[in-house]
ZAMARGU-4260 file (C-alpha; in steps of 0.2 Angstrom, whole numbers, plus 5000, padded with zeros to 4 digits):
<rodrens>
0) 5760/5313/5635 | 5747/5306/5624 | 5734/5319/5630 | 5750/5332/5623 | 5749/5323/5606
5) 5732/5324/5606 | 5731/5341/5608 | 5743/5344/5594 | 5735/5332/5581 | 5719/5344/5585
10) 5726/5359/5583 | 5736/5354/5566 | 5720/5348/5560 | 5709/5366/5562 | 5724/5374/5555
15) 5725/5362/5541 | 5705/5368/5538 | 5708/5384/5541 | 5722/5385/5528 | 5715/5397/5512
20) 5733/5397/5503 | 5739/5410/5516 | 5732/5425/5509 | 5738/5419/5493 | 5732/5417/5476
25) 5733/5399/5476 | 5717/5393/5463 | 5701/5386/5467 | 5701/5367/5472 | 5688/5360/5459
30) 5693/5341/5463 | 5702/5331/5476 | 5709/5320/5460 | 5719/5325/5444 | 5708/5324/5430
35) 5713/5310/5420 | 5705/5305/5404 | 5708/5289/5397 | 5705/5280/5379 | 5684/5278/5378
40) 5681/5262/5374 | 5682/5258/5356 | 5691/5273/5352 | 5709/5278/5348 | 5718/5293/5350
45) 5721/5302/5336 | 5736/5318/5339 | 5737/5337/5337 | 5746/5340/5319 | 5746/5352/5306
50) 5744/5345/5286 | 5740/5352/5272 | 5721/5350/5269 | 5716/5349/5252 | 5721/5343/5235
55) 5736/5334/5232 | 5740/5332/5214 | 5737/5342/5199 | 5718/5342/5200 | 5712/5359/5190
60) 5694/5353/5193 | 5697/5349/5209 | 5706/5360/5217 | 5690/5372/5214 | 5681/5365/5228
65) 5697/5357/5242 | 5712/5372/5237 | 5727/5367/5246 | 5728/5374/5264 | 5740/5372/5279
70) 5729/5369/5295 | 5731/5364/5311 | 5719/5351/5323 | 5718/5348/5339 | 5719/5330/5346
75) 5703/5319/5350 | 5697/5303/5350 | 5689/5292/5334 | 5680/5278/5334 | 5691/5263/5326
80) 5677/5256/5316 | 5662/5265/5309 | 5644/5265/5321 | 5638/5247/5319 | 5620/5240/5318
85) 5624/5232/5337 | 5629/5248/5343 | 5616/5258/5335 | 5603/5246/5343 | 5610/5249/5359
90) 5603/5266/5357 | 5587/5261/5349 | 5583/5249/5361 | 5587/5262/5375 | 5573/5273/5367
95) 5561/5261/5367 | 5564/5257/5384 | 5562/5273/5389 | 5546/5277/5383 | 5540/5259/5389
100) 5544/5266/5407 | 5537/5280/5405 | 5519/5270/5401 | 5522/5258/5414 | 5525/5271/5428
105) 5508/5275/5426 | 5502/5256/5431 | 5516/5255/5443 | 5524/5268/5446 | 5534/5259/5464
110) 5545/5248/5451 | 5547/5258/5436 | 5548/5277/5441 | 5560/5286/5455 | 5551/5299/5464
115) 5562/5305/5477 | 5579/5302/5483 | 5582/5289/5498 | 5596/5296/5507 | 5590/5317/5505
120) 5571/5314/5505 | 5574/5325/5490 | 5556/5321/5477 | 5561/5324/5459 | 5549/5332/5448
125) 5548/5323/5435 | 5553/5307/5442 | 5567/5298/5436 | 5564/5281/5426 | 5568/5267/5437
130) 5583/5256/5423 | 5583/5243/5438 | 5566/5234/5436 | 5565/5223/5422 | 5550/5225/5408
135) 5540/5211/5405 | 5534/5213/5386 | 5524/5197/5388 | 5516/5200/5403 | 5499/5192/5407
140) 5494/5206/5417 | 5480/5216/5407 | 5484/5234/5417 | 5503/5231/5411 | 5498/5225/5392
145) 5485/5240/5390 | 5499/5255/5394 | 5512/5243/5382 | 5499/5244/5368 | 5500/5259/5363
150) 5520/5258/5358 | 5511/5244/5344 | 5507/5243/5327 | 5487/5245/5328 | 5477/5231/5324
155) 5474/5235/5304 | 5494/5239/5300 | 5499/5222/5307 | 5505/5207/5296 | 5501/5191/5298
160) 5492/5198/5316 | 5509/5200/5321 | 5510/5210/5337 | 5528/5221/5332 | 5534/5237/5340
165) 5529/5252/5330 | 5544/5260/5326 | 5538/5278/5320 | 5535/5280/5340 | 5553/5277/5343
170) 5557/5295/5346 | 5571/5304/5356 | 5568/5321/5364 | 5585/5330/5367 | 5591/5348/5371
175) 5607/5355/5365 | 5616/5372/5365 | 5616/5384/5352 | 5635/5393/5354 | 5635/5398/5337
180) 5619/5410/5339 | 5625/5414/5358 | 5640/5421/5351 | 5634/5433/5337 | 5631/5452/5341
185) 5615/5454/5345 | 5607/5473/5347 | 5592/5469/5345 | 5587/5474/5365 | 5584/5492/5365
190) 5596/5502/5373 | 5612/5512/5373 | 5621/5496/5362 | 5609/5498/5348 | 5620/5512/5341
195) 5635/5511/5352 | 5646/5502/5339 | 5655/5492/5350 | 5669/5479/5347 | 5663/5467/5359
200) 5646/5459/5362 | 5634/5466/5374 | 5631/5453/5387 | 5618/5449/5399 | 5604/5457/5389
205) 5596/5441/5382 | 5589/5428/5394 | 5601/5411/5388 | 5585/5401/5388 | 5584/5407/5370
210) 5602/5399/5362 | 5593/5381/5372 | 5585/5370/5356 | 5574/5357/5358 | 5575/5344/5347
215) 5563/5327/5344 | 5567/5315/5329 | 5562/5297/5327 | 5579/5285/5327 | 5575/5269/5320
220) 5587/5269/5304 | 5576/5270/5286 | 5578/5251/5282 | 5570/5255/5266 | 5585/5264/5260
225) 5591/5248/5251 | 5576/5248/5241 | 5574/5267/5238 | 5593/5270/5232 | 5591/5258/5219
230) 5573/5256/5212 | 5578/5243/5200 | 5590/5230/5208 | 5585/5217/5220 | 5588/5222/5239
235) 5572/5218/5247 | 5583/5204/5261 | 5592/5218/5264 | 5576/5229/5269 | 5571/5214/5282
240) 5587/5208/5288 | 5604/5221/5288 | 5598/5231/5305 | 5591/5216/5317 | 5599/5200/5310
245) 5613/5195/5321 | 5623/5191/5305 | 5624/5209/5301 | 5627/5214/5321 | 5646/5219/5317
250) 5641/5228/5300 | 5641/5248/5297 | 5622/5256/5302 | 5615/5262/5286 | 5599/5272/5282
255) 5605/5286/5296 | 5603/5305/5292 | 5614/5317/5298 | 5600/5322/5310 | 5599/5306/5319
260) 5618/5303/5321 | 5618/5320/5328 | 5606/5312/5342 | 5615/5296/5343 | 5632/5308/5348
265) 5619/5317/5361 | 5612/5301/5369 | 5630/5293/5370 | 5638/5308/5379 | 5622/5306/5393
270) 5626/5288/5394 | 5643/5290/5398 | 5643/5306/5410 | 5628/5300/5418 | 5636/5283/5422
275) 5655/5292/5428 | 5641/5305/5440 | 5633/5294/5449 | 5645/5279/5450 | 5662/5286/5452
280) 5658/5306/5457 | 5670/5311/5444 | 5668/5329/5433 | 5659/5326/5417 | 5668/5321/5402
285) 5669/5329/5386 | 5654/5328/5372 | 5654/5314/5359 | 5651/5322/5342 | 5651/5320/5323
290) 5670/5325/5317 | 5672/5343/5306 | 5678/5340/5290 | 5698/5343/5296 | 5697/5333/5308
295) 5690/5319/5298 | 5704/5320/5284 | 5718/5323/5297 | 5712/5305/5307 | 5711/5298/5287
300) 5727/5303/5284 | 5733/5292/5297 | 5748/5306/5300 | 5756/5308/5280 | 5756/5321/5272
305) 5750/5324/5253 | 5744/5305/5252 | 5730/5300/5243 | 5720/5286/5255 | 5722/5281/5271
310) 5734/5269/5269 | 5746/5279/5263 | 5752/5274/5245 | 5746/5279/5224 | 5737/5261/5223
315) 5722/5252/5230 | 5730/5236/5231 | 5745/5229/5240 | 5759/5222/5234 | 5750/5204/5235
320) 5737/5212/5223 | 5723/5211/5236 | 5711/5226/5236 | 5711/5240/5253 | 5695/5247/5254
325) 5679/5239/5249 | 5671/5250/5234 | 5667/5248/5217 | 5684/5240/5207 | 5688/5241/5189
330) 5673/5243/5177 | 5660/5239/5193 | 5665/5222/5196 | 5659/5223/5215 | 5664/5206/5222
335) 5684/5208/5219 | 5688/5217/5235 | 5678/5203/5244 | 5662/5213/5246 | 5645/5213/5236
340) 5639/5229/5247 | 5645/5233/5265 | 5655/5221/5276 | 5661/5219/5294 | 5669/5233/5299
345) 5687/5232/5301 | 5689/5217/5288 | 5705/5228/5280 | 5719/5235/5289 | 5719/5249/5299
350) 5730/5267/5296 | 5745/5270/5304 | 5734/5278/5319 | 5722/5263/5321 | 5708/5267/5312
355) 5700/5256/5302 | 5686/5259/5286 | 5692/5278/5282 | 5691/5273/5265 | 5678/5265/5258
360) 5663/5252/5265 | 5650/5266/5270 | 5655/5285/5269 | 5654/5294/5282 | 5644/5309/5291
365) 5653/5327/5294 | 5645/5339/5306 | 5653/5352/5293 | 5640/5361/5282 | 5643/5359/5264
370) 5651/5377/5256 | 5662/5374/5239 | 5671/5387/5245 | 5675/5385/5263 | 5692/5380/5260
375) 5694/5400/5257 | 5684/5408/5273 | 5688/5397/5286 | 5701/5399/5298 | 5716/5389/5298
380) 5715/5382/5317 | 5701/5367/5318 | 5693/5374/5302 | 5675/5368/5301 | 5660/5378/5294
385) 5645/5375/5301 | 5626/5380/5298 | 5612/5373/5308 | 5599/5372/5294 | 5579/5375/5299
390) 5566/5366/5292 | 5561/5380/5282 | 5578/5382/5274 | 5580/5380/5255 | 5588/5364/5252
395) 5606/5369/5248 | 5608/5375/5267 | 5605/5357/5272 | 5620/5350/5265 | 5632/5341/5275
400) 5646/5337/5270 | 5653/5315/5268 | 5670/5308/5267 | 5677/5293/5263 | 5665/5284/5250
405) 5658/5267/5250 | 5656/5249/5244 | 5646/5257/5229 | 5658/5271/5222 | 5673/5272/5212
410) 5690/5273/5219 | 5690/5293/5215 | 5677/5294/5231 | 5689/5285/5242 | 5704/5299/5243
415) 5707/5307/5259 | 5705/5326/5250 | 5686/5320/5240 | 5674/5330/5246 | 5656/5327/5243
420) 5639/5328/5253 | 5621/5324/5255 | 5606/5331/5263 | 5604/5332/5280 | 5588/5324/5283
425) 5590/5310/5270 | 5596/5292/5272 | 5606/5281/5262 | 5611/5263/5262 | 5628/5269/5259
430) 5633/5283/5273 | 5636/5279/5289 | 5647/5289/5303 | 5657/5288/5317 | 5660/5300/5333
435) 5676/5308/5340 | 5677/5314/5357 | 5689/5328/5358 | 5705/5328/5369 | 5704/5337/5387
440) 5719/5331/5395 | 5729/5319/5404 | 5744/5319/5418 | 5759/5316/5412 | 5767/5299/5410
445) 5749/5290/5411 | 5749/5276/5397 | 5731/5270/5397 | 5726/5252/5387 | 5716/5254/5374
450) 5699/5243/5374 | 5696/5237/5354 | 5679/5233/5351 | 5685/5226/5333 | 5682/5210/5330
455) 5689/5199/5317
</rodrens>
């Protein structure tokens, strides 16, 4: 009797392998779990809607450059709070430590460098940095000291002999995909498409290696900002303190471009998907990114329609007469909304979909491309004009565009339908940003918590 279940439990199990859908169409199997994707950490989740994007009131002036429009958005995740100076050190630090590997695995390369895989014998070329061995940055061993000196000031920049990091060799190499040329006609290859006058794009006649750019920028934030933006006030504790001091760790990053927020997005997305890869053996997440302009002003919005700031209401006070944002009150008495310049993020209440600073304290990097009038060319479903600017482009295609204003603007800057922007490649003491992570999907009925990194 047992040998008989034996045999049966055998044969149900090769037809249970042998089983392709019964000849029919049934899908591929990609996972042997439902997808789920919960909150990220620090994020909250931010809806699919329609609104009307744009100008609210009678603005003549205005409605020149944001005319009233009825999109639609899809849904995503927003940070809560702006990029803080902890949170951006993160990825500085991270940097650093990478290239100090990197040295290092030339001394020793048995503790700091990866060269084949344990289990498959597979050897990686190049080798993978080894995030497990700890760097000493005081060692007295001379071998190591040598291959760490050269991430140093040299001997005739330093101050006081103070042996410091030097911070213009903090830079982060990256790759990213250009869609927007990929998907662009292209009849450039010769052939029967030059002339064809086809509706659809020829494919397979480029090699894709050609959409792939390479990108290396330096990401330590321009401390001197605080100095440059305003020659003729006193700021200079702000240059030595506001990134590193512990008392600023919960504080919005300044001095950013748009440039270097675009890598944080990059380096944050690997971090993640890396970590989910190789410690849980789940499909990659989507990207983190800079928000497009609708997408901003619909998360600003906080779900009403036709308001003026995020909190809903005509006034930037309450009903106890205490200020909402922190910006530039009255005639520019600074200090009445509680704030000489920026302050902890998340010091005033959130919008109605948890988000906190979407008025006001820094404003805010788009990955939108400044147009006055892309109000009128773009489409109404996740509108969002983009350009990716070379170096060799003439300043007004480098504009990006900012939302929100900051401590140091009036409260005209802090409406959710103000548009304004700045270079891509320049810095301020005043802009900051935040990433999204759009929405792929969850099962139905899952009701994730949401892990707040505000702190109050």
């Amino acid at each position: 009797m047992k040998r008989l279940i034996f045999y049966i439990l055998v044969a149900g199990l090769l037809a249970s392998c042998n089983n392709s859908g019964n000849g029919e169409l049934v899908g591929a199997r990609t996972s042997s779990k439902p997808f789920y994707q919960a909150d990220p950490y620090g994020m909250v989740f931010v809806p699919q809607g329609s609104f009307v994007m744009g100008a609210g009131d009678e603005d003549i002036a205005k409605s020149y450059l944001a005319e009233p429009k009825t999109i639609s958005v899809s849904g995503f995740f927003m940070d809560e709070t702006e990029i803080t100076n902890n949170e951006y050190r993160q990825f500085v630090n991270w940097v650093r430590d990478s290239i100090a590997r990197t040295l290092l695995g030339n001394v020793d390369p048995e503790d700091f460098l990866i060269e084949e895989n344990e289990k498959t014998g597979e050897v990686y070329d190049p080798p993978y940095l080894n995030w497990k061995t700890d760097i000493n940055w005081d060692s007295e061993d001379q071998d190591v000291r040598d291959a760490l000196e050269e991430m140093y000031l040299p001997e005739n920049e330093r101050f006081f002999r103070r042996r410091e990091i030097d911070t213009r060799k903090l830079m982060y190499t990256y790759q990213w995909v250009d869609l927007h040329a990929a998907a662009k006609k292209d009849f450039s290859e010769p052939g029967d498409y030059r002339n064809a006058g086809l509706a659809n794009r020829p494919q397979g006649l480029r090699d894709r290696s050609v959409y792939v750019r390479n990108e290396m920028i330096g990401v330590y934030p321009d401390t001197l900002a605080w100095i440059a933006d305003y020659t003729y006030s006193f700021n200079d504790p702000m240059t030595e303190k506001y990134f590193w001091h512990p008392a600023y760790d919960n504080y919005p990053v300044v001095g950013v471009n748009w440039r270097q927020a675009r890598a944080f997005c990059v380096w944050r997305t690997q971090l993640l998907n890396s970590h989910i890869k190789h410690k849980k053996g789940n499909v990659e997440l989507s990207e983190f990114r800079l928000p497009s302009e609708a997408e901003w002003e619909w998360a600003a919005r906080g779900g009403y329609q036709l308001n003026p700031y995020p909190w809903g209401g005509p006034y930037t006070l309450n009903e106890k007469g205490c200020f909402l944002a922190n910006f530039k009150p009255r005639r520019g008495n600074y200090i009445a909304d509680g704030g000489l310049r920026t302050v902890i993020v998340a010091h005033y209440p959130a919008n109605d979909w948890g988000l906190y600073d979407m008025a006001g304290n820094v404003a805010e990097w788009t990955n939108s491309a400044y147009d006055p009038s892309s109000y009128n060319f773009t489409w109404d479903m996740n509108p969002n004009y983009t350009y990716n600017a070379k170096e060799d482009d003439p300043p007004a295609m480098k504009r990006k565009v900012i939302r929100g204003g900051s401590w140091k603007d009036i409260k005209y800057y802090l409406q959710v339908t103000t548009r304004a922007y700045e270079y891509q490649d320049t810095a301020k003491a005043y802009i900051g940003f935040r990433c999204i992570q759009p929405y792929l999907g969850r099962n139905k009925g899952d009701n994730p918590s949401k892990a707040s990194r505000v702190y109050h």
